[in-house]
SETORFI-881931 format. One record per residue (C-alpha): residue in one letter; y negated, z negated, x negated. Coordinates in steps of 0.001 Angstrom, whole numbers. Example, Ala and Ser with C-alpha at 12.3 -4.5 7.8 and 13.67 -1.06 7.14 Angstrom:
BEGIN
rec residuo A v 4500 w -7800 u -12300 $
rec residuo S v 1060 w -7140 u -13670 $
This chain:
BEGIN
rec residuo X v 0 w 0 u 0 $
rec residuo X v -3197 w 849 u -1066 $
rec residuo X v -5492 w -1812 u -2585 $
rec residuo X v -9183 w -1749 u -2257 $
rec residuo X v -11274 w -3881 u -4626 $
rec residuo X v -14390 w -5567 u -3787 $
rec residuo X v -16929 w -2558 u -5021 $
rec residuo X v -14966 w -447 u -2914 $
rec residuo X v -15131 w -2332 u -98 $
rec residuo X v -18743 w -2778 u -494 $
rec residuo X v -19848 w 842 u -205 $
rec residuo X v -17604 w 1308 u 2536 $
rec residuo X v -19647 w -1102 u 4239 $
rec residuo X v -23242 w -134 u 2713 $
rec residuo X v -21975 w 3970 u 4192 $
rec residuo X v -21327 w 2280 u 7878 $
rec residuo X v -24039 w 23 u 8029 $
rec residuo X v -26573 w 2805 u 7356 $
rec residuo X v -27735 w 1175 u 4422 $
rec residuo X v -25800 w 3492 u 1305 $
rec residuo X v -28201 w 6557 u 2889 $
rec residuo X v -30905 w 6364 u 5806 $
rec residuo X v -29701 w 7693 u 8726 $
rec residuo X v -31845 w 10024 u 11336 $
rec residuo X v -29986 w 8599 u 14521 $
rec residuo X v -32332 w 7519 u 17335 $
rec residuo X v -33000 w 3545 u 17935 $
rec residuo X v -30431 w 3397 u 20997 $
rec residuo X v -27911 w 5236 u 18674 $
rec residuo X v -28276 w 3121 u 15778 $
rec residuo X v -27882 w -333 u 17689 $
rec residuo X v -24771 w 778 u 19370 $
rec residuo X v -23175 w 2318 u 16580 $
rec residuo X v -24179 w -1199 u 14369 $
rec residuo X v -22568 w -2971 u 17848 $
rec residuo X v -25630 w -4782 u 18095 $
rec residuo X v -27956 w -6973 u 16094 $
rec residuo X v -28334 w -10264 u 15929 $
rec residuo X v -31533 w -11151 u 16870 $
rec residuo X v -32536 w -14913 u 17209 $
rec residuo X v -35413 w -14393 u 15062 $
rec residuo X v -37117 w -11597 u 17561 $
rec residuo X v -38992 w -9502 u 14689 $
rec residuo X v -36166 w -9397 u 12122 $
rec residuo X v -34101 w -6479 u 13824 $
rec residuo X v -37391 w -4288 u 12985 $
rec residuo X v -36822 w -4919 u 9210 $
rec residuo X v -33165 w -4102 u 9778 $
rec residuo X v -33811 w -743 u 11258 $
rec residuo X v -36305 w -44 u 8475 $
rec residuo X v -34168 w -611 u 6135 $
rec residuo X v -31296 w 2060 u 8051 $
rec residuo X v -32940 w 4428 u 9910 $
rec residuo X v -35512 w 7247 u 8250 $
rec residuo X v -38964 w 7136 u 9018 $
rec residuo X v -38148 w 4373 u 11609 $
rec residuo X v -41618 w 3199 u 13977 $
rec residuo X v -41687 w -338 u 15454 $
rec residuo X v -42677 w 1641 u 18466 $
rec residuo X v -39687 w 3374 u 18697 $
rec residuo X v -37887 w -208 u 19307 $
rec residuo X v -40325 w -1534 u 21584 $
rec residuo X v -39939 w 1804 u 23578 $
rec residuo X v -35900 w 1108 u 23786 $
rec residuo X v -36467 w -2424 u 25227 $
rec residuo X v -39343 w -1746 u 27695 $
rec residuo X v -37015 w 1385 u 28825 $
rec residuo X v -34313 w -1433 u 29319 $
rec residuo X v -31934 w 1084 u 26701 $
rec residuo X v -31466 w -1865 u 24684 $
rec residuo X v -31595 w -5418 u 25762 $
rec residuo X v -31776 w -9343 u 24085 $
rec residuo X v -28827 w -11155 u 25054 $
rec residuo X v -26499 w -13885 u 24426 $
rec residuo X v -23237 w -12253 u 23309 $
rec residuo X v -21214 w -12365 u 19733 $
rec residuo X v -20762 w -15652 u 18429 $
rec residuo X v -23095 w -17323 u 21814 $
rec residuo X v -25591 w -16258 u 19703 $
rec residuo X v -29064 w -13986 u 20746 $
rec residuo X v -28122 w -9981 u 20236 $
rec residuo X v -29766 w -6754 u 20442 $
rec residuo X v -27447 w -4343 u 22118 $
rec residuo X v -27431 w -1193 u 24435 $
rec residuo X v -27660 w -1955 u 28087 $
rec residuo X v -23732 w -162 u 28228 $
rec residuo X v -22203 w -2641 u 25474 $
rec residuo X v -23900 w -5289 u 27252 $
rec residuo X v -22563 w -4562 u 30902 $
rec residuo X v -19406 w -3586 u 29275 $
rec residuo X v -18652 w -6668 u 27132 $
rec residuo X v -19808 w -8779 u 28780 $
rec residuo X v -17213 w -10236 u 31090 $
rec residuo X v -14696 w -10372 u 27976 $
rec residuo X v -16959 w -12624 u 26203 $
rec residuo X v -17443 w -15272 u 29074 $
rec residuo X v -14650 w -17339 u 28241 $
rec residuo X v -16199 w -17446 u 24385 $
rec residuo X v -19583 w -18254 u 25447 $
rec residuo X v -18659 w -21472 u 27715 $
rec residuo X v -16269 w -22724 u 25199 $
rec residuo X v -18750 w -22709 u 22835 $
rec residuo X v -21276 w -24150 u 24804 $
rec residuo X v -18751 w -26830 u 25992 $
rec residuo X v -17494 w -26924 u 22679 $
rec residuo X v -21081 w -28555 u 21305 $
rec residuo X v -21562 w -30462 u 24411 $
rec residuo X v -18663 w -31464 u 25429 $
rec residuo X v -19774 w -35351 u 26352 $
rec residuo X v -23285 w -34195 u 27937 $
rec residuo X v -20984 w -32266 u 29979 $
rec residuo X v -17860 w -33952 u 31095 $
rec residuo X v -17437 w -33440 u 34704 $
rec residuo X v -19623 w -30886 u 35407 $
rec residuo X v -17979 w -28189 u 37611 $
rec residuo X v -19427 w -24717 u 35700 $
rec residuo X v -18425 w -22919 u 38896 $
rec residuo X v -19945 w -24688 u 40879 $
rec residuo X v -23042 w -24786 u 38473 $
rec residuo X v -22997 w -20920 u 37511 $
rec residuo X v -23262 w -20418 u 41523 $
rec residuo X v -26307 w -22207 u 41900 $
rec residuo X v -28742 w -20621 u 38877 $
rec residuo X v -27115 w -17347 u 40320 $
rec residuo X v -28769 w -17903 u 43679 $
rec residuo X v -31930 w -19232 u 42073 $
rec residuo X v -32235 w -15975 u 40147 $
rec residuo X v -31208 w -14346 u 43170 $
rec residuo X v -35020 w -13831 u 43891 $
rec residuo X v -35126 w -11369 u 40782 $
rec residuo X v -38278 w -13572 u 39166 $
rec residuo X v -38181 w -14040 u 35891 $
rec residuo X v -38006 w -17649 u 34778 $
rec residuo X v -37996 w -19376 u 31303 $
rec residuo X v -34696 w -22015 u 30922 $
rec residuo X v -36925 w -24841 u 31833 $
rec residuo X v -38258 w -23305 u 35207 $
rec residuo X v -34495 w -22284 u 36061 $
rec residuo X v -33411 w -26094 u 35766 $
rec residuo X v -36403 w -27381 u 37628 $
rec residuo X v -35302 w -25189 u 40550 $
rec residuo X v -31921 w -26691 u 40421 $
rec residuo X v -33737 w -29982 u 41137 $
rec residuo X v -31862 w -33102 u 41048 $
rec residuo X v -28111 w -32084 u 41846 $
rec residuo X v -26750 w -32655 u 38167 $
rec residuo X v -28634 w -35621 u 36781 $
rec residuo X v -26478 w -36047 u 34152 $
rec residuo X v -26661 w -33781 u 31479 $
rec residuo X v -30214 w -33332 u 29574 $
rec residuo X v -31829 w -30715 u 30853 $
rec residuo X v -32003 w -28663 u 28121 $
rec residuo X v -28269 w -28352 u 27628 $
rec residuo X v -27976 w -27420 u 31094 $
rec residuo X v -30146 w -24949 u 31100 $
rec residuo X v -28224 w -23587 u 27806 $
rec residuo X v -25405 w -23538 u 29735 $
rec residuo X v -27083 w -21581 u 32551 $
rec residuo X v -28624 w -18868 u 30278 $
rec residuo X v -26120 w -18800 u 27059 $
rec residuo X v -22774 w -18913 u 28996 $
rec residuo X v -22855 w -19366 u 33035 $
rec residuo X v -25386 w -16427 u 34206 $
rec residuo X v -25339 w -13536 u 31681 $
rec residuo X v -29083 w -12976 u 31126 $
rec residuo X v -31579 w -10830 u 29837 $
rec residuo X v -34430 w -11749 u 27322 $
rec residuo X v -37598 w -9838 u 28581 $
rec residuo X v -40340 w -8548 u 26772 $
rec residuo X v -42603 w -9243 u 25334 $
rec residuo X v -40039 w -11427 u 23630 $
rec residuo X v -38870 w -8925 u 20846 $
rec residuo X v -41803 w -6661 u 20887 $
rec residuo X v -43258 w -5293 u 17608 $
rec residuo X v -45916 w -8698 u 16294 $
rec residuo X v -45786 w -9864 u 19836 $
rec residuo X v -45449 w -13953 u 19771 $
rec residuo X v -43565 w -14678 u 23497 $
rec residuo X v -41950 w -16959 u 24840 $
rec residuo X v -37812 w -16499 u 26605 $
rec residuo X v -38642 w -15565 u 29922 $
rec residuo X v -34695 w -15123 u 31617 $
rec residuo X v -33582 w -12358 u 34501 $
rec residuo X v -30041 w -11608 u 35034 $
rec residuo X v -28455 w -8641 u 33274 $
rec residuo X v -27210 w -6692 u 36463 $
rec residuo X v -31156 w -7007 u 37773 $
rec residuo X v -32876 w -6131 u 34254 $
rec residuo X v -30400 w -3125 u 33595 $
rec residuo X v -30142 w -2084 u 37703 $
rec residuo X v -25733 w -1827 u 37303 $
rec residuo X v -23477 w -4482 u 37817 $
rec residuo X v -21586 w -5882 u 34595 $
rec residuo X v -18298 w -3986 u 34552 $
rec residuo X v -15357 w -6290 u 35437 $
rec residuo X v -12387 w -7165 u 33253 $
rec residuo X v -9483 w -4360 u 33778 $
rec residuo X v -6488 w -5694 u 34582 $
rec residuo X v -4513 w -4627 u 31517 $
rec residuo X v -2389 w -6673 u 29707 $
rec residuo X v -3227 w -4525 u 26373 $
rec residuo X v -6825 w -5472 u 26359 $
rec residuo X v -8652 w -2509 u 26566 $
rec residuo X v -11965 w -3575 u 26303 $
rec residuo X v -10849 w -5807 u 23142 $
rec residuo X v -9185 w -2346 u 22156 $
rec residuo X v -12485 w -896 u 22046 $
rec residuo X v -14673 w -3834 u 20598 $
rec residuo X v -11898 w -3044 u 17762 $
rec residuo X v -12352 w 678 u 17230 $
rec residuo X v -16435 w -133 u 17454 $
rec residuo X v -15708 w -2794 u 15063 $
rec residuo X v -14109 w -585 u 12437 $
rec residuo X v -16699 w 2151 u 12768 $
rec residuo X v -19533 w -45 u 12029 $
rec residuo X v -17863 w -2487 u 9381 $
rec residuo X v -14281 w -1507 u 8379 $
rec residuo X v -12157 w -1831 u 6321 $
rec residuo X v -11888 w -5131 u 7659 $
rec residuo X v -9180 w -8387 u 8482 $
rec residuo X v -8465 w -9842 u 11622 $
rec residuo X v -10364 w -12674 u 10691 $
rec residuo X v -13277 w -10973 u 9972 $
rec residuo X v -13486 w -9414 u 13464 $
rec residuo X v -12966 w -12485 u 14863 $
rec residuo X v -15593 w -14125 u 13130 $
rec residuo X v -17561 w -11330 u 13897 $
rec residuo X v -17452 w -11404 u 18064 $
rec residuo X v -16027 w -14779 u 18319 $
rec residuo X v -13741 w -14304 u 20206 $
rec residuo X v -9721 w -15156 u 19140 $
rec residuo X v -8848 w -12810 u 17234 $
rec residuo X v -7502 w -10062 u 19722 $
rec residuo X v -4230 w -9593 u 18977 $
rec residuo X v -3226 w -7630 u 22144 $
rec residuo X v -5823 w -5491 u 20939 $
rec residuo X v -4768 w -4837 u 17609 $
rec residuo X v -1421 w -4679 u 17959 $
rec residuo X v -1783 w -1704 u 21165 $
rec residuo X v -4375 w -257 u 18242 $
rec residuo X v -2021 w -231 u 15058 $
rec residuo X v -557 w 2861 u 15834 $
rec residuo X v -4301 w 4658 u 15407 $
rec residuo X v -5108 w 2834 u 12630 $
rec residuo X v -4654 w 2955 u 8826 $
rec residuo X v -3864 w -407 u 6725 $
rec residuo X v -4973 w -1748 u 3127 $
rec residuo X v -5453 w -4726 u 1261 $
rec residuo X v -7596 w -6414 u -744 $
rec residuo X v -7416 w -8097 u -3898 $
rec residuo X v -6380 w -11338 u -2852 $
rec residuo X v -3490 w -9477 u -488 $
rec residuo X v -4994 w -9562 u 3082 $
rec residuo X v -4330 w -6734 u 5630 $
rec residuo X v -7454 w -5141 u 6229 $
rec residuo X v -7114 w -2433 u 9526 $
rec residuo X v -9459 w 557 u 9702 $
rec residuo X v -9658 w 4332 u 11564 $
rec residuo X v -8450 w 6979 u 9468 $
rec residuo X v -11509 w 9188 u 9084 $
rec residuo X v -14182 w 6622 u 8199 $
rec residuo X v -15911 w 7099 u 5479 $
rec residuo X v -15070 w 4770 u 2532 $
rec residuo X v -17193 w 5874 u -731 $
rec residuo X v -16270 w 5745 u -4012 $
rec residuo X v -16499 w 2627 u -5748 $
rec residuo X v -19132 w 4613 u -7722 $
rec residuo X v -21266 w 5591 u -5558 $
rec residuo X v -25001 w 4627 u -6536 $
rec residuo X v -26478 w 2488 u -4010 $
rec residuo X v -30061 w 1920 u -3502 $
rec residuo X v -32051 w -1303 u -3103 $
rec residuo X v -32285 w -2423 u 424 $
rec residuo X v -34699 w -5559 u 1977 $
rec residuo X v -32623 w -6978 u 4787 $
rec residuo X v -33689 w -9538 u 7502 $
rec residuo X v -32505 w -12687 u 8392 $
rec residuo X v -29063 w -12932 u 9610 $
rec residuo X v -28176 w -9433 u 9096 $
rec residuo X v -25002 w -7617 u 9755 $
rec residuo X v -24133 w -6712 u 6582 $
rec residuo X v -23341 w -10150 u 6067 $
rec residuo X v -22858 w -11875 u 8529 $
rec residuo X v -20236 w -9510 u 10033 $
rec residuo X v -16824 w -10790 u 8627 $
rec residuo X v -15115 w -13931 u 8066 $
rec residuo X v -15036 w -13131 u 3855 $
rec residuo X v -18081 w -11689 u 2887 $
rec residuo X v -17553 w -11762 u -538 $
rec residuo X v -17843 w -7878 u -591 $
rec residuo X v -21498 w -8811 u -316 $
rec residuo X v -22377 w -11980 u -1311 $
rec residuo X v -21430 w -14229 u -3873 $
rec residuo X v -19874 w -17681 u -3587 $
rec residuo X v -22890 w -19400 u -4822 $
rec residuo X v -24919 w -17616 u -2280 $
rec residuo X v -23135 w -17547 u 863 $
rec residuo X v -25229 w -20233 u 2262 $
rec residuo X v -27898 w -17765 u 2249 $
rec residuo X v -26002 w -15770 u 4576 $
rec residuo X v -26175 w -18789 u 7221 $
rec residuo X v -29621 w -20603 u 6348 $
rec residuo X v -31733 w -17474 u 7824 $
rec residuo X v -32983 w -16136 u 4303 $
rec residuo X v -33970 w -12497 u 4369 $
rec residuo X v -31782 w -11377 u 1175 $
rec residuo X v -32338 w -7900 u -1411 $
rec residuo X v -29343 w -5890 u -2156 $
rec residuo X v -29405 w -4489 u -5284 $
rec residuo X v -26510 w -2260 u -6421 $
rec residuo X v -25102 w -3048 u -2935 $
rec residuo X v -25314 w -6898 u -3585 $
rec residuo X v -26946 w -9500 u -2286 $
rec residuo X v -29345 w -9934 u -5955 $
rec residuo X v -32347 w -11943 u -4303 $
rec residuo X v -34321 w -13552 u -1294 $
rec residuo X v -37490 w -12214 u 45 $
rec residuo X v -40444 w -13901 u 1756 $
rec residuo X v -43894 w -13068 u 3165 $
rec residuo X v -46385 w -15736 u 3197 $
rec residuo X v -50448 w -15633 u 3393 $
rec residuo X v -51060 w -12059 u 1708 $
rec residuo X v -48213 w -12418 u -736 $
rec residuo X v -44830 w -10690 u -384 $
rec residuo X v -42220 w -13035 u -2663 $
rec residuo X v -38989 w -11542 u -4415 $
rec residuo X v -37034 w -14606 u -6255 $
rec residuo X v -34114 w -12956 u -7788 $
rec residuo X v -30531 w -14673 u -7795 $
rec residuo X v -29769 w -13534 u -11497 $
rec residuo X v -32032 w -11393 u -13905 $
rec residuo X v -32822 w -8237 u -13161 $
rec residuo X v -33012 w -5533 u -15399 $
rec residuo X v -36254 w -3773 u -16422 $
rec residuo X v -34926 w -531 u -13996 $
rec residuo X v -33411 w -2944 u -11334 $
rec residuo X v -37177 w -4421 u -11093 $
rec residuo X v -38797 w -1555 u -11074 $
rec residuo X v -36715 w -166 u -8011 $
rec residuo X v -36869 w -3379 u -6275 $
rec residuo X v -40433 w -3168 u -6816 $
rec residuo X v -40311 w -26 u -5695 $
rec residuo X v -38968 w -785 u -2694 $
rec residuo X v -40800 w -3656 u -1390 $
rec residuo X v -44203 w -1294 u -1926 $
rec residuo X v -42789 w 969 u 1165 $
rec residuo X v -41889 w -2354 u 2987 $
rec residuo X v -45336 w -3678 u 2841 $
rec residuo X v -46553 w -692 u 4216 $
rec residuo X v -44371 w -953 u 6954 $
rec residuo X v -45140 w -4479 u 7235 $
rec residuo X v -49042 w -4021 u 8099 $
rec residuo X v -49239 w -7493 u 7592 $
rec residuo X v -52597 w -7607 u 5758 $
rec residuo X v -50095 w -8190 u 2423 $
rec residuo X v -52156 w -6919 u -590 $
rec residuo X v -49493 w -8725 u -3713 $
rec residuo X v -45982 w -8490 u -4628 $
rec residuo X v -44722 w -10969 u -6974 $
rec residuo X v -41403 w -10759 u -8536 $
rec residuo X v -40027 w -14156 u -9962 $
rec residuo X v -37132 w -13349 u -12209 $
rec residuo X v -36227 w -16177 u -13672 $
rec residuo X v -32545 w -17671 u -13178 $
C-alpha cells in the first residue's frame, strides 16, 4: 500500500483548499466546495477567501449572504459556519443529534430534566412570527416556564442545537460590527430543511464523506470525524469504500480518498499564504501535523491567524493600531522574508484598514 509522507500530504491539502494556486470559482462555489467555513469570528472568512480565491472583493461575500446563497449557522463541531443555503438545509437534520449532545454534553447539570422536545416546540412557535430576535429576546418570550437553567444556556440550547437558525446580517458583513440577531433556517432560506432518508447506509453521511475528501483528503476516519463532529460515520464509509482509494501515512493509519483528486508532488513550490483565525486548513482533521507542528498546535485552537510558508504553519499574524505584526515561529530566511513580506503588502491593501507598517519580528 502506498505510503504518503507528511510533505505529500500537505500539498494535497494546500491543492484542495485553494491555497497551493488561487482559484477563479465564484464565492458560493468556493464555500461549498471548502464545505463551509468556520466563522465565529464574523470577519475572518474574508481573509480566508483572500487568501483562495483571485481577485476576491469583500463585496462579493456580503452579496452571497444578503442574497441568502450562503448563510451563518451552527453546524460542524456546534460551532458558527459559513455554508451554502443547500449544505445547510441538507445537513442539517444529520447533525441534530451532534449539536444537542454537545450542548448537553457542557451543560449537562444546568440541564437535567429539561424535556428538549418539549423546549424545541416552544422557541419554534415563538419564531413562528418570522421576527428576528437575538438569544436573549427568544428566552424572554419563553417567559417563566423553565426557571431552572440560566438563561443564557437555554437560549444556547434554543439557537445552537433545538431550532436550527440563521445568523442575519449585518452580522458577517464586510467591517460591519453587529450583533446575532436569530430567524429560523427554513424562514431565512424560504425551503424546508430536507429530512433524514430512511436509509440504513447513510446517505447523507455518504455524501458529507465524498465532500469531505474533495475539500481535504487524503484523510483518516478520525480526521473526518473531528472535522463534522459527528461519530465517525462508519455506515458511510464502509457503503463508500468501494469508490474510494486507500493509503497510509507514516505512522500506518488508513487514510480514504476519491481516486481523481489531485494530490501534488511532494515538490511542488508552495507560496506564502496569511490565513484567519480558525481556518480550515487546520482545523479540519483530527492530526494536523501535515500542517502544523507539535509545538504549535495550540495555535490552531487559541484563534491565532497563522502564515504558511512553504505550506507550513511558519508564523502568527496580527493587526493592531496602524501596524500589521508577523512574529515568525522559527527564522526565516532572507527569501522566505522577503516573500512573506511580500505577501502581507497585498494583504494590507486588501485590508483598508488605515495600516501604513509591516513589521517582521524574526527572532526565535
Amino acid at each position: 500500500m502506498t505510503v504518503l509522507d507528511t510533505r505529500a500530504l500537505n500539498r494535497a491539502t494546500l491543492a484542495r483548499q485553494h491555497l497551493l494556486k488561487r482559484s477563479d470559482t465564484s464565492v458560493p462555489e468556493a464555500v461549498a466546495h471548502l464545505c463551509g467555513m468556520q466563522a465565529q469570528e464574523p470577519q475572518e472568512p474574508f481573509t480566508g477567501l483572500w487568501s483562495r480565491l483571485s481577485g476576491f472583493r469583500p463585496e462579493q461575500l456580503d452579496d452571497a449572504l444578503t442574497g441568502r446563497l450562503v448563510v451563518r449557522t451552527h453546524l460542524m463541531r456546534r460551532t458558527v459556519h459559513l455554508v451554502t443555503a443547500d449544505d445547510a438545509l441538507t445537513w442539517r437534520a444529520r447533525h441534530d443529534a451532534m449539536l444537542r449532545q454537545r450542548v448537553l454534553g457542557t451543560y449537562r447539570r444546568e440541564l437535567a430534566g429539561i424535556d428538549m422536545d418539549e423546549v424545541a416546540a416552544a422557541g419554534r412557535a415563538v419564531m413562528a412570527d418570522q421576527r428576528p430576535r437575538t438569544m436573549a429576546e427568544l428566552v424572554e418570550a419563553l417567559g417563566d416556564r423553565w426557571p431552572g437553567p440560566p438563561r443564557r444556556v437555554l437560549g444556547e440550547l434554543l439557537v445552537a442545537a433545538l431550532v436550527p437558525m440563521a445568523q442575519l446580517p449585518p452580522r458577517g458583513l464586510w467591517h460591519r460590527t453587529a450583533g446575532v440577531r436569530n430567524l429560523p433556517l427554513s424562514t431565512w432560506l424560504g425551503r424546508d430543511i430536507d429530512p433524514l432518508p430512511a436509509d440504513d447506509g447513510d446517505p447523507v453521511g455518504r455524501r458529507l464523506l465524498h465532500r469531505y475528501l474533495t475539500a481535504y483528503g487524503p484523510a483518516a476516519s478520525a480526521d473526518l470525524r473531528a472535522w463534522c463532529g459527528l461519530a465517525g460515520l462508519p455506515a458511510a464509509i464502509k457503503a463508500a469504500r468501494e469508490e474510494l482509494v486507500v493509503f497510509r501515512d507514516e505512522r500506518g493509519r488508513e487514510l480514504l480518498d476519491l481516486p481523481d483528486a489531485p494530490r501534488p508532488h511532494p515538490d511542488t513550490p508552495a507560496p506564502v499564504r496569511f490565513l484567519p483565525a480558525f481556518d480550515n486548513a487546520i482545523l479540519g482533521y483530527h492530526d494536523r501535523s501535515r500542517v502544523i507542528d507539535a509545538p504549535h498546535l495550540g495555535l490552531s485552537v487559541a484563534g491565532h491567524r497563522t502564515v504558511l510558508v512553504d505550506g507550513r504553519v511558519t508564523a502568527t499574524w496580527t493587526v493592531r493600531d496602524d501596524q500589521l505584526r508577523i512574529s515568525a515561529l522559527r527564522p526565516l530566511t532572507a527569501q522566505e522574508q522577503e516573500a512573506v513580506h511580500a505577501e502581507a503588502q497585498a494583504l494590507t491593501t486588501f485590508l483598508d484598514n488605515g495600516i501604513a507598517h509591516i513589521r517582521l519580528d524574526n527572532e526565535n
